[in-house]
N, C-alpha and C positions, 0 to 999 in steps of 0.2 A: 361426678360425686354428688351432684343435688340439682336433683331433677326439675326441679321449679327455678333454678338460678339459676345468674348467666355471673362470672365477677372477672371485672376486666381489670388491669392493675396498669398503671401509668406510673414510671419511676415509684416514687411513694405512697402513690393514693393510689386504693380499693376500690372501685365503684360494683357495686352488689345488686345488679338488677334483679328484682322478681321478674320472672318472665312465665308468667300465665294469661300474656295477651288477652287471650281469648273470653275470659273471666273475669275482667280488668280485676286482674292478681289478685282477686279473690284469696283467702284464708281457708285452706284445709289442713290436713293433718303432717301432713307432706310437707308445705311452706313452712308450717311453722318448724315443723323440727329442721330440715334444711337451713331455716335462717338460722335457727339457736345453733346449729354444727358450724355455719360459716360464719356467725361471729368467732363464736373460741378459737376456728381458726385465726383468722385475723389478729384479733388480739393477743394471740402468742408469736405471731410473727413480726418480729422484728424493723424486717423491710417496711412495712404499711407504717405509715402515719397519719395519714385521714383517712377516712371511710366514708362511702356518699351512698347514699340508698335513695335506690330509682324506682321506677317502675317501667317497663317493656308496652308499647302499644297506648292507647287511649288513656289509661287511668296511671295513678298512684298504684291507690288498692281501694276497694271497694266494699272493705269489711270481709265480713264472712262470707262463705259459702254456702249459697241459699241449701243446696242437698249438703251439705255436711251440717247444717242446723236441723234442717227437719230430721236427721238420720239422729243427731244428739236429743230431741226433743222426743224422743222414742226410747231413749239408753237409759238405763237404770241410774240415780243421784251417786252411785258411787264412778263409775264410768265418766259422768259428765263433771265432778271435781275433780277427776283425772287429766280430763281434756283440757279444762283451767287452767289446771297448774301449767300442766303446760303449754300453754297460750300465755302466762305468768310468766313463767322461766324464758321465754322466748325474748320479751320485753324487759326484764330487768338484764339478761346477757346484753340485748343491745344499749341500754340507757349504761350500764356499769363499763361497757368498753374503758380499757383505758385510753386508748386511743380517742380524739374528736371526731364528733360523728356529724354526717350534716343531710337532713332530711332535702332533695330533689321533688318538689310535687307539682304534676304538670295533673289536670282533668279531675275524676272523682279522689278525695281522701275521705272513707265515711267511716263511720263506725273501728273498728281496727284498723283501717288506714291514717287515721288521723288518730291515732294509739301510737304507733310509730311513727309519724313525725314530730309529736310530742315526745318519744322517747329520744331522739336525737337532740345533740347538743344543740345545733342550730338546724333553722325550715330555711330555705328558700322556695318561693312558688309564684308560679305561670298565673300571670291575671287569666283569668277564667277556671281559675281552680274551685273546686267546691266543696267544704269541709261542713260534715256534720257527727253529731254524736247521736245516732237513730236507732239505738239499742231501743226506747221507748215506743216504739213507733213496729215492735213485732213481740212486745209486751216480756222483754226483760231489758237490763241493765247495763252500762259501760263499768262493768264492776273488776276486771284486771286492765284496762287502758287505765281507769280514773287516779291513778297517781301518777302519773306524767301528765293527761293533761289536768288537773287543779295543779300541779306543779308551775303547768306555764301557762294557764288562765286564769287561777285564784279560784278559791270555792264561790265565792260571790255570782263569775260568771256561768262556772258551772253548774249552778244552782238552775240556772234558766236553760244554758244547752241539755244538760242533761235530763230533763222534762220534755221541753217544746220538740225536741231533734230538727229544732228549723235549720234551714241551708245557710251555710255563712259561704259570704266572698270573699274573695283574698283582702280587697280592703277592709272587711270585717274581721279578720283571721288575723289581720294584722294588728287594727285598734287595741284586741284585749290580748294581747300576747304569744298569740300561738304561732306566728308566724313573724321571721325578724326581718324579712327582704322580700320587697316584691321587684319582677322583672317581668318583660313582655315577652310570649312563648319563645321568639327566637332571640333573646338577649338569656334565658334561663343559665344555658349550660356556662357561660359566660360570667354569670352573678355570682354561679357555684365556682369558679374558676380563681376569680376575686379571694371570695372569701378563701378556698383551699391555699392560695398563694401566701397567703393571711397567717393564716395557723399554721403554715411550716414554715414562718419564722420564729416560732417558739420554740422553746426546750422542751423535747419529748419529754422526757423527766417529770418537767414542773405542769406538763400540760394532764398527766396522768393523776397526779398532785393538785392540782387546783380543782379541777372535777372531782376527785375524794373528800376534799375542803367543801363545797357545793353542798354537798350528802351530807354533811359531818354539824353543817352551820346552820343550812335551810331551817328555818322554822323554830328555832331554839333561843330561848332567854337568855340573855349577856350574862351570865354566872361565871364566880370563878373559875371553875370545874370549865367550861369552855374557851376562857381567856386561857385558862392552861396547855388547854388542849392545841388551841392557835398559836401559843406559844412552840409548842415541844414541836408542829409538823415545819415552821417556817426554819427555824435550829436545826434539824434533821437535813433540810433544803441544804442550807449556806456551807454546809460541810460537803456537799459532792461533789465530785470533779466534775458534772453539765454547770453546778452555777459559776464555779471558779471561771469556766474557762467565757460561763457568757457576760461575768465581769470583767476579766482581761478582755475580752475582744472590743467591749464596749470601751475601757481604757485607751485601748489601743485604736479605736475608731477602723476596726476591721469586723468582718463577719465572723459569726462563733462558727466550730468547728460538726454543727448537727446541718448547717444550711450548705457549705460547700462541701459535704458527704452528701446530701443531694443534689449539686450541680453536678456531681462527679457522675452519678449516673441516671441523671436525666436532663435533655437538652433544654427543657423548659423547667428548671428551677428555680424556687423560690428567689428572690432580687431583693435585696436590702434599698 
């Protein structure tokens, strides 16, 4: 179904490799639509509850695609806001999952690679990873990644990467935010293992919901109009049957009723 992807599914978790090896998954027209068809999958499907996004072979991803830039840098301005948008649309279907998403980056994350691990809820990444914003550096802009990453670097730092496109290392990646876990290549799949085990002890529900809250709070003056707003989603919450039953189970000092519907079918589920 998507010729650039490979999506392996383990009980509850999706793992969505690009697999353009060859390219280190390079950004064309193909990936991108590919990814934006296999998120909505995903996220309409019930069974998934985490989502990990990989990359196949050497790289994360390594931005664009040197012939599909020079081929845009030939196309008429109404063609290449086409192609934006959807480079747009690709990135906001992945950051609005309602599912948690968790960026895997092992080798280069540059330019749109590092778009998309910013657009994931959580990075984890392989020491020796390389992240840059190098739109500047073939004299245009990170101009549809840039709100995911000032999201999770603050304009302050993006003030410098988005100019200089110097190489950041994973312990750099991680000081100003962009990055919440570092692991040594072969502890990676293992860190991501952690965390996934992590997030499905939470309430699908509330996990769909807190991420809306994210969106909803980010950046916004303490006004009443927002105290309101936080009011009416946590009131919404306390009336479902996921929170009832992940207050009874906590009462009852048993597991709620979303964690052993995934033990039930998968041999490695999540453990309270």
């Amino acid at each position: 179904m998507h010729p650039t992807l490979e999506i392996q599914y383990a009980g509850p978790v999706a793992t969505l490799w690009m697999n353009r090896p060859e390219l280190h998954n390079a950004f064309n027209p193909q990936l991108i639509a590919d990814l934006t068809a296999a998120c909505h999958a995903l996220d309409a499907d019930d069974t998934v509850r985490v989502v990990i996004l990989a990359g196949r072979g050497k790289s994360f991803s390594a931005g664009a695609d040197l012939n599909w830039m020079k081929t845009a840098g030939q196309a008429s301005v109404a063609d290449n806001i086409e192609d934006a948008r959807r480079l747009a649309t690709m990135l906001r279907t992945l950051a609005e999952l309602r599912k948690p998403t968790i960026a895997r980056v092992h080798g280069a994350a540059l330019g749109g690679g590092l778009g998309l691990a910013a657009a994931c809820d959580l990075c984890v990444a392989a020491t020796g990873a390389v992240f840059a914003t190098s739109e500047v550096r073939f004299g245009i802009i990170p101009a549809t990644i840039a709100p995911y990453v000032i999201r999770a670097i603050g304009a302050r730092q993006a003030s410098r990467y988005f100019q200089t496109a110097e190489r950041m290392d994973t312990q750099r990646a991680w000081e100003i935010g962009l990055v919440h876990e570092l692991a040594a290549p072969e502890d990676l799949d293992s860190k991501v293992q952690q965390l996934t085990d992590t997030l499905l002890l939470g309430g699908p529900q509330a996990q769909a919901a807190a991420k809306a809250l994210i969106r909803a709070v980010a950046g916004q003056a303490i006004s009443d109009e927002l105290m309101e707003d936080t009011a009416h989603r946590i009131a919404a919450l306390r009336a479902t049957a996921e929170a009832r039953e992940g207050l009874a189970a906590f009462l009852e000092k048993r597991r709620p009723a979303w964690i052993d519907a995934i033990a039930e079918v998968s041999p490695n589920g999540a453990e309270n």
